[in-house]
Structure formats: structure tokens, C-alpha cells
N, C-alpha and C positions, 0 to 999 in steps of 0.2 A: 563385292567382287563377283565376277562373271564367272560359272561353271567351270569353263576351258583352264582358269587361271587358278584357281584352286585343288581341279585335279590335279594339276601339272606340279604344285605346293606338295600336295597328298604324295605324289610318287616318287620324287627326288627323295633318295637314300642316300647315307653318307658311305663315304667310301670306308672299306676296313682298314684297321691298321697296316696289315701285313701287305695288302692291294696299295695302300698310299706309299709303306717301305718300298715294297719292290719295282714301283714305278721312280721313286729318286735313286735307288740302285742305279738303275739304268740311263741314268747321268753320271755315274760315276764309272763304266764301265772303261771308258779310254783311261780314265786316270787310276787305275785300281792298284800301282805303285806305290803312289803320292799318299794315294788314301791308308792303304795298309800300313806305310811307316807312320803315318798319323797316327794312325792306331794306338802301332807299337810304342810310340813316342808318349803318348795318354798316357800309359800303361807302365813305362818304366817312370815317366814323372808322379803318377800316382802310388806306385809302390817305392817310391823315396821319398815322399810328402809323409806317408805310414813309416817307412822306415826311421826316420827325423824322429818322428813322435816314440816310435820304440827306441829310439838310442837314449832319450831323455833321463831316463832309468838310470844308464850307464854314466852319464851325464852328471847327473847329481851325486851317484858314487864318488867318481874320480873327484868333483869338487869336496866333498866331506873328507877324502882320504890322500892326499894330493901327495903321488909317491911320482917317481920319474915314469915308470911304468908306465902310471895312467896319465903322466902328461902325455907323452908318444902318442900312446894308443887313442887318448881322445882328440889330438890335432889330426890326425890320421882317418878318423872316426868323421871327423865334422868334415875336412879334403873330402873323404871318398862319396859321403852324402850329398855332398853338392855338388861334386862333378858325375857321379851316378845322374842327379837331378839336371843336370846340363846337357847330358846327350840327350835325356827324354825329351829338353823343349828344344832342340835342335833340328 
């Protein structure tokens, strides 16, 4: 290898994380709507993915002790978790 092309090897530095984030930031700046309810959307489908998994508990109660009560309340239960979960991916 020739000098010229080795130092040129030697001084190329990688960019930083936060230097690489805020340069695709700034492709997202027109659409910072779109983005944000993505966001939001991540974020309520993720806490009903958790939620789903915490109801399970409740889940196997109602099935071990099947009163009217916990039929309601679990058809109700599993409804609102998955339409909770349907505006997230919306």
C-alpha cells in the first residue's frame, strides 16, 4: 500500500452514535407527525402485548372458577386487550 492510502485508512473515524441519530433525525423533521404517532402506536401495542401477558393470571382464575362474573369480565378482558392492541397498530 502507498503512504497517501494508509494514512487516509489511519484517520477515518467512525461517526458517533448520537452524530449518526441526529443526522436521520433530520430526515424525519417534515414528517415529525407521522413519526410521533408511530411512536405512540409502538408504545400502546407494546403495553397491551404486556398487558395480555399480565391478564393471563386473571385468565386462568376465571377458567379454574367459572362463575357468571368471570365470564363477563374475562370476554371483556380479552375485547379491550385487543382493541387497546388495535389502535396501537393503527
Amino acid at each position: 500500500m502507498s503512504d497517501a492510502t494508509s494514512t487516509a485508512e489511519e484517520s477515518h473515524q467512525p461517526a458517533s452514535n448520537w452524530g449518526t441519530y441526529k443526522r436521520l433525525l433530520a430526515y424525519v423533521k417534515p414528517f415529525w407527525l407521522a413519526f410521533s404517532l408511530a411512536v405512540v402506536g409502538n408504545i400502546i401495542y407494546a403495553a397491551a402485548s404486556t398487558g395480555m401477558a399480565a391478564a393471563m393470571e386473571y385468565v386462568i382464575t376465571a377458567l379454574e372458577n367459572p362463575t357468571d362474573k368471570n365470564r363477563i369480565l374475562l370476554t371483556l378482558l380479552i375485547v379491550g386487550v385487543f382493541a387497546f392492541r388495535g389502535v396501537g397498530t393503527s
